[in-house]
C-alpha positions in Angstrom: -24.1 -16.8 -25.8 -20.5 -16.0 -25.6 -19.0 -17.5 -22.5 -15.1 -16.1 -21.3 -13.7 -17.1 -18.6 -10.5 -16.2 -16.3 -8.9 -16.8 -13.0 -7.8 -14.0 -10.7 -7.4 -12.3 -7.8 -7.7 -9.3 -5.8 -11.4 -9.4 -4.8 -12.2 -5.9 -3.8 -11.0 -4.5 -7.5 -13.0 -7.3 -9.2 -16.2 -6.3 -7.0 -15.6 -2.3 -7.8 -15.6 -3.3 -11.7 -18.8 -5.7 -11.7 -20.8 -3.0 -9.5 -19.5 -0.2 -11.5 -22.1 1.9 -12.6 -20.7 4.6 -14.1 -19.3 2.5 -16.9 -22.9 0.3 -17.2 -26.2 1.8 -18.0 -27.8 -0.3 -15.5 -26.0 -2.6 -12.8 -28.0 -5.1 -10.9 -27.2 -7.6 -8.6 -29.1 -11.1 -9.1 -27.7 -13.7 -7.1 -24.9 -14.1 -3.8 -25.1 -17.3 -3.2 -23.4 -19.6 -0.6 -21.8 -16.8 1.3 -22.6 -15.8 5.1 -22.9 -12.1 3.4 -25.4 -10.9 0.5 -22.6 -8.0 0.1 -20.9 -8.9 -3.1 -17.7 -6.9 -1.7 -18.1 -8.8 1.6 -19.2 -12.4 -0.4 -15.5 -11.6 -2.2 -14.0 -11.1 0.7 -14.9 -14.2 2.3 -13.5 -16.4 -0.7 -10.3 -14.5 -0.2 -10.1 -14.8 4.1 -10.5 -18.7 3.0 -8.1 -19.3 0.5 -5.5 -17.8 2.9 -5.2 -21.5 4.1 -4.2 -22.3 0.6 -1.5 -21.5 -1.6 -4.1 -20.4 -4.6 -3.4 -16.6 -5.5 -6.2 -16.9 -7.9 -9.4 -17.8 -6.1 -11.5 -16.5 -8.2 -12.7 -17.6 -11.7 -14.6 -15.2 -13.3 -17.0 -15.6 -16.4 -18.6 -13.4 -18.7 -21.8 -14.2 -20.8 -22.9 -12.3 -23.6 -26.2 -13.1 -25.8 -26.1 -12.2 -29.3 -26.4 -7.9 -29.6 -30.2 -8.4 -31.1 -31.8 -11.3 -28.7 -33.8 -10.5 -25.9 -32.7 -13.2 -23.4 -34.3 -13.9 -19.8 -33.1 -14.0 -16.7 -33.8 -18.3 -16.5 -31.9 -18.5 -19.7 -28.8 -16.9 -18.0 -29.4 -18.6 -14.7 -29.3 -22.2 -16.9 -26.2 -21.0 -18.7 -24.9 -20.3 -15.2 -25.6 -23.7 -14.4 -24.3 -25.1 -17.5 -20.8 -23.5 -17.1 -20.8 -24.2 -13.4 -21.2 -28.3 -14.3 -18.8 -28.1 -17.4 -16.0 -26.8 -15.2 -16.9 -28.8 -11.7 -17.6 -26.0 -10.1 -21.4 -26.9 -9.4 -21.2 -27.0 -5.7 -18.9 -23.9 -4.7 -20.7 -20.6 -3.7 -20.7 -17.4 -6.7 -22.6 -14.4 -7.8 -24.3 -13.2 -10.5 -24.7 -9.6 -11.7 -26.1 -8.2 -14.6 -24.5 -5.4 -16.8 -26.0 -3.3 -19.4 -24.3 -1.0 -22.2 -24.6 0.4 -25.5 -28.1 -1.3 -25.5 -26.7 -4.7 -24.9 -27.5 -7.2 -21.6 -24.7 -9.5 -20.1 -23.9 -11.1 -17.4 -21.3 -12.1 -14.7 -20.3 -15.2 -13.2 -18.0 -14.9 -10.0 -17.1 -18.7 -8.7 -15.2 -19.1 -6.0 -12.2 -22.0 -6.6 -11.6 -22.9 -3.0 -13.3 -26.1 -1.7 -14.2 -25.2 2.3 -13.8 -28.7 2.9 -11.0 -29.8 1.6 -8.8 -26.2 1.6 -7.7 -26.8 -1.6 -8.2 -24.8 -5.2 -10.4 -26.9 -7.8 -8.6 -27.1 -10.7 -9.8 -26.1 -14.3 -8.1 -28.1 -16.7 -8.5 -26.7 -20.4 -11.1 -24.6 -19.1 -11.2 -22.1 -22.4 -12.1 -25.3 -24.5 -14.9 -26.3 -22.6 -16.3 -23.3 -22.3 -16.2 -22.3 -26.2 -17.6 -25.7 -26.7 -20.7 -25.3 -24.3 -21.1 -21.7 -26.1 -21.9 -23.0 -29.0 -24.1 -25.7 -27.7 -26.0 -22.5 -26.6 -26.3 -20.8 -29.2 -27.1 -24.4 -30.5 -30.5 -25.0 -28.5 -31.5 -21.0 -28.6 -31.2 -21.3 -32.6 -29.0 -18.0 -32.4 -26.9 -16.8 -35.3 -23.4 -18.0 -34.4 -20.5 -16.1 -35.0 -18.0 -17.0 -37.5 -15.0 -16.9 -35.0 -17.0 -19.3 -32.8 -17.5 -22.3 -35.2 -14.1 -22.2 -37.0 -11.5 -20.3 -34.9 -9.4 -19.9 -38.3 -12.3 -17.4 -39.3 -11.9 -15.3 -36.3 -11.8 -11.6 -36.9 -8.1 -10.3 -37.3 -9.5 -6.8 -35.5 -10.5 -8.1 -32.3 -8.7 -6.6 -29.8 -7.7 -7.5 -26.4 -9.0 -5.7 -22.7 -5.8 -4.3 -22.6 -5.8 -3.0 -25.7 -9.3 -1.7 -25.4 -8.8 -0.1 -22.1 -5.4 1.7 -23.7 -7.4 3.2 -26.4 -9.9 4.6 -24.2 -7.9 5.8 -22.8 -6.8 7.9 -25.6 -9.9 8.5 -26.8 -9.9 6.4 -29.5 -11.4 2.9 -31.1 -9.2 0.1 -30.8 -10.6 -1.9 -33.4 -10.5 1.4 -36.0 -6.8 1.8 -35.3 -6.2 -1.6 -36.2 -8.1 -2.1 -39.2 -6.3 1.0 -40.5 -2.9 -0.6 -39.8 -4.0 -3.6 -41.5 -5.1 -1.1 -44.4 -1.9 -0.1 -45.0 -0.8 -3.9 -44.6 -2.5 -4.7 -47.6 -1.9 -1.9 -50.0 1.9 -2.4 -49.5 4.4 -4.7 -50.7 7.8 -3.7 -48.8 9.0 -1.9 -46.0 8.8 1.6 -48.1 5.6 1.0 -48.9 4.4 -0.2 -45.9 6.1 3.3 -43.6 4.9 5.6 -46.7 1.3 3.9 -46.1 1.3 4.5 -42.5 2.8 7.9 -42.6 0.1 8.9 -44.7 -2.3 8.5 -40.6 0.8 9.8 -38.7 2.6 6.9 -37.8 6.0 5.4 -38.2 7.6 2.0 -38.3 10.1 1.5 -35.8 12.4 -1.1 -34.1 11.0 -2.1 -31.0 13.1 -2.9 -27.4 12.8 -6.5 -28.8 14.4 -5.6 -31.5 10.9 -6.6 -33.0 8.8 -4.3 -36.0 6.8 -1.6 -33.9 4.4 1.3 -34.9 4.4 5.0 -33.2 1.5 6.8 -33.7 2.1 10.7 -33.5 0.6 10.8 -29.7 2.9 8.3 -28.2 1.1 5.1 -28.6 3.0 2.0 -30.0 2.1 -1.0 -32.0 3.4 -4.3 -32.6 3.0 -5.0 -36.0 2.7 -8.8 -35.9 -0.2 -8.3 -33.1 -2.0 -5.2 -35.3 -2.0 -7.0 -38.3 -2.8 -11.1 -36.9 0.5 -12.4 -38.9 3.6 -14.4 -36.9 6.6 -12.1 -36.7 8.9 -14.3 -39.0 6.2 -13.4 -41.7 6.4 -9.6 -41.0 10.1 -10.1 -41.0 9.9 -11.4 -44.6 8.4 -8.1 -45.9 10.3 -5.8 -43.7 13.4 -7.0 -43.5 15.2 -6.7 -40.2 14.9 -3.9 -37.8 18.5 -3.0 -37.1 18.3 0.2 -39.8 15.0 1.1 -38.1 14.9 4.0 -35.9 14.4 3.4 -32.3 11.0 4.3 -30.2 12.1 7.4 -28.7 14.0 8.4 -32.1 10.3 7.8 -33.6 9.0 9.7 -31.0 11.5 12.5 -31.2 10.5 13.0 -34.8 6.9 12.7 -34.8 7.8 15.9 -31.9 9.3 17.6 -34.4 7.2 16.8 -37.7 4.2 18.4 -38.2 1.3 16.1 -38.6 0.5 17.9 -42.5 -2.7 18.3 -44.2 -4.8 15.2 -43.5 -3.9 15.5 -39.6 -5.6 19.4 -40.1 -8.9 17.7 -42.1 -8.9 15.1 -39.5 -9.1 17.6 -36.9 -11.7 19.5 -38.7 -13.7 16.4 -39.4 -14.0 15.1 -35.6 -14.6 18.9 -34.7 -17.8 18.4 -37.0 -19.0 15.5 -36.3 -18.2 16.4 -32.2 -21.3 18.6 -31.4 -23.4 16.0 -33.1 -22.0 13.0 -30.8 -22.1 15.6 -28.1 -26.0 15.5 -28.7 -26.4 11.6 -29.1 -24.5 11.3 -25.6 -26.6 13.5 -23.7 -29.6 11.9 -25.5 -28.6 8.5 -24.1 -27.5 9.7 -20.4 -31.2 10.9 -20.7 -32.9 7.9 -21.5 -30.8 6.0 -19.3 -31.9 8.2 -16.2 -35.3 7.8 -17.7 -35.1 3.6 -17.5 -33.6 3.6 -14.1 -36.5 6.1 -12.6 -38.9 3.7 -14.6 -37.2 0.7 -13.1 -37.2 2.1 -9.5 -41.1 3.3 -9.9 -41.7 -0.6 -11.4 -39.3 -2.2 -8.0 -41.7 -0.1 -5.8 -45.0 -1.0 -7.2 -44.5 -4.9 -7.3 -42.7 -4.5 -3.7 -46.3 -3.0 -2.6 -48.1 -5.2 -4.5 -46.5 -8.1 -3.2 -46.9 -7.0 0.5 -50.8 -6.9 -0.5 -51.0 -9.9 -1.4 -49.2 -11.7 1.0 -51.2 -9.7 3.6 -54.4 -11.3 2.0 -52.9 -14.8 1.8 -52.7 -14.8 5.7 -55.8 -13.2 6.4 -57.2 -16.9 5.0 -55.7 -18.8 8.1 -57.7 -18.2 10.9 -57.1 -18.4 14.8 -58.9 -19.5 17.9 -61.6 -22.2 17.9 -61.2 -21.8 13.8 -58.0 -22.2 13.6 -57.9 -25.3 14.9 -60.4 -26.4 13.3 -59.0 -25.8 9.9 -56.0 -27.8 11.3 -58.2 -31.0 11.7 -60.6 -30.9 9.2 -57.1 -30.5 6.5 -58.7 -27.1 5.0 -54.9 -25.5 6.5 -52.8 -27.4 4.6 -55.2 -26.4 1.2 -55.1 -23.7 2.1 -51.1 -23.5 2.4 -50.5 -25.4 -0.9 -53.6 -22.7 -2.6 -50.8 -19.5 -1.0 -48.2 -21.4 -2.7 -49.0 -21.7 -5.8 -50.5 -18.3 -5.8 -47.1 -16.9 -4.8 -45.3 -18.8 -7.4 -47.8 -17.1 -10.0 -47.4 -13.6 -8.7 -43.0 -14.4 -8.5 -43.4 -15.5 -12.3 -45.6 -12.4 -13.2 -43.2 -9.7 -11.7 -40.4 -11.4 -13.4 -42.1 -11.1 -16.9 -43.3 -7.2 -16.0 -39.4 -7.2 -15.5 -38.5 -8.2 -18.2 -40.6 -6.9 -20.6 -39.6 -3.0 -19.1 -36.3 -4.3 -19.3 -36.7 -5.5 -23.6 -38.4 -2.4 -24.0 -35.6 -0.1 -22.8 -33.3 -2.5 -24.2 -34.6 -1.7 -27.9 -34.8 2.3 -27.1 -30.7 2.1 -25.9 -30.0 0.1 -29.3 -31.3 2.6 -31.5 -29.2 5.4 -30.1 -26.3 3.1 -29.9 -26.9 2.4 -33.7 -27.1 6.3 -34.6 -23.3 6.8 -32.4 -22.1 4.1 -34.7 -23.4 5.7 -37.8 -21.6 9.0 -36.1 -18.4 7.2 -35.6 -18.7 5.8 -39.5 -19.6 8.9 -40.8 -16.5 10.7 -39.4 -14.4 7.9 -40.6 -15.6 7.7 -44.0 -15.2 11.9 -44.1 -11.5 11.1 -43.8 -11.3 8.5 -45.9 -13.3 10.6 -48.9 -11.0 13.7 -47.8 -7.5 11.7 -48.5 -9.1 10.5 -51.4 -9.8 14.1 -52.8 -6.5 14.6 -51.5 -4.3 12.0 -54.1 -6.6 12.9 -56.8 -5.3 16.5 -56.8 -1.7 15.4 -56.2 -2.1 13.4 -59.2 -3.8 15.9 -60.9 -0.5 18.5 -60.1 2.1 15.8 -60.8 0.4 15.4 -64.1 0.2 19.1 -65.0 4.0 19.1 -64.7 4.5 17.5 -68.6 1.6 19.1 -69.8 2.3 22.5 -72.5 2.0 25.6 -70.5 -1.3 26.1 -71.8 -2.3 23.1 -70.6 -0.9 23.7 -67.1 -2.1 27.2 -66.8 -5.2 25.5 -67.3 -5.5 22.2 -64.7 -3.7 25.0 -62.1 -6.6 27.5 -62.4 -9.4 24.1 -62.3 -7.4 23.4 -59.4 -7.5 26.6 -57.5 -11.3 26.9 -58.0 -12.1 23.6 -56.0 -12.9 24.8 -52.8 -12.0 24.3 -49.0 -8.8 22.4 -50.0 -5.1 23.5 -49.8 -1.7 21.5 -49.6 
């Protein structure tokens, strides 16, 4: 599994993200360990009261594992990667938490070490933490036999449109898909040669090259949102320089800005809007499709919580009715049939713990497999609308070149391709 780590602080906003569960399809707590507290806002806030006797500002190191999209992993596979990591970065013997996320039909989870030793009050350090993590990652997917990712076993065949959180989380924002916006930038990267290429490319989506406060090559899209070109497109800024020249003749971000204010956005920006207006009652459906099913799993989840609860009471109810008292009590106490007895309850309780957790996580594979087909028929959604624009622009050049070529042709000829031209429906410059 993918294992990312980070150090940080400020507890109480880390707790509100993990417990999130607007965000998460399903949010559970599995572990609060080492703390005088089983409150995971309360466990954070014990790490930080500590390392106030310290001059660490980032107590916390934070780790996110994520299985491959299609496995269905158990809970003692996570809790041995959670081990794993803990050993590999010598944090084995400090207190953390463990919560479990789901979304978009996928299951992760999340580490939260504390960094403080109580002992000594000082901050254990993680030398070249990234490293070893990456490198126990793929000893995971290693031992599991998982399909590893390219980007994990060379690091020069990493995707060039992964995207950052705060990238991500700035897109969202906006409504949009990180990763789309910059494959489409590196699009128009690799259809162009120059710098009038490369602005006639992107002007073609609404944005505009411009020179950043840096003095550095930056994109404006038409809503306000900037780009760095070396970051969009994965290439050092000297080699961006190379192709564009220097910025100096570029206009600045607020002179982009300005223009994109007054330019109107054209045709394509029209059939764009058309095309997310079609395809928007259709997502509209999908979402409340999946907020249904995901009300469904937790009412199934709650009704499965309450049943093993009960069952467990039960059973543990019988396992004491086996001990007797009086006379035959101790008598079971010197003739050894207690302590059988104890070691029969034991093992019985073991069973039961190890059946629940299976009922678990079967429900939980099952549900698991019902999310991922809805998330598979958003993305065809999201593909669909992209590939409409795509097919739309190209229906657009052909009939530019069509009408740039009618202009040598004889009149007759013209009259001709113009009338073929008006005929094609739902299309006007």
């Amino acid at each position: 599994m993918i294992l990312k780590g980070s150090q940080r602080g400020y507890g109480r906003r880390l707790a509100q993200h993990l417990l999130n569960a607007t965000d998460n399809d399903h949010v559970e707590v599995h572990v609060v360990h080492g703390f005088l507290s089983e409150d995971v806002t309360e466990a954070f806030a014990e790490i930080e009261a500590i390392s106030t006797g310290t001059k660490c500002r980032q107590p916390f190191f934070s780790v996110s594992l994520s299985p491959p999209p299609d496995a269905n992993v158990d809970i003692e596979t996570f809790e041995q990667a959670v081990d794993r990591l803990a050993e590999a970065t010598g944090l084995q013997n400090q207190p953390y938490v463990v919560i479990f996320h789901e979304k978009e039909g996928r299951r992760h989870a999340h580490a939260v070490f504390s960094r403080i030793d109580a002992e000594t009050m000082t901050a254990i350090n993680l030398p070249h933490f990234k490293n070893r993590l990456q490198a126990l990652s793929r000893q995971i997917f290693f031992d599991h036999q998982w399909q590893m990712p390219p980007g994990l076993r060379d690091r020069s065949l990493k995707s060039p449109t992964n995207v950052t959180l705060a990238e991500w989380q700035a897109a969202k924002r906006r409504g949009k898909n990180a990763i789309d916006q910059k494959a489409l930038i590196q699009q128009c990267w690799s259809v162009s040669d120059n710098r009038p290429s490369f602005e006639a490319a992107l002007a073609d989506h609404g944005y505009r090259l411009a020179r950043g406060d840096r003095r550095g090559h930056v994109i404006v899209c038409h809503d306000g949102e900037v780009f760095t070109v070396a970051r969009a497109t994965g290439l050092r800024a000297k080699t961006v320089k190379q192709r564009l020249g220097e910025p100096d003749e570029l206009p600045s971000v607020t002179q982009a800005m300005d223009d994109h204010a007054k330019d109107v956005r054209g045709q394509f920006g029209r059939m764009a809007k058309e095309a997310h207006a079609q395809m928007s009652t259709a997502r509209a459906r999908v979402e409340a499709q999946r907020r249904t099913t995901i009300d469904q799993h937790r009412l199934e989840r709650a009704r499965l919580h309450d049943a093993q609860a009960a069952r467990w009471a039960q059973e543990s109810a019988d396992r004491r009715t086996r001990f007797k008292t009086g006379l035959s009590g101790l008598w079971q106490r010197l003739s050894g049939k207690r302590r059988a007895i104890m070691n029969q309850n034991e093992r019985e309780a073991y069973s039961a713990l190890r059946r629940d957790q299976a009922q678990k996580q079967a429900l939980i594979n099952a549900q698991l497999q019902e999310r991922r087909m809805i998330e598979a028929h958003r993305t065809q959604l999201r593909q669909e609308a992209f590939g409409m624009i795509r097919e739309m622009r190209s229906e657009r050049d052909a009939l530019i070149e069509k009408l740039t070529a009618s202009r040598s042709e004889p009149r007759r000829r013209r009259k001709r391709l113009n009338l073929e031209a008006k005929q094609e429906p739902g299309f006007d410059l």
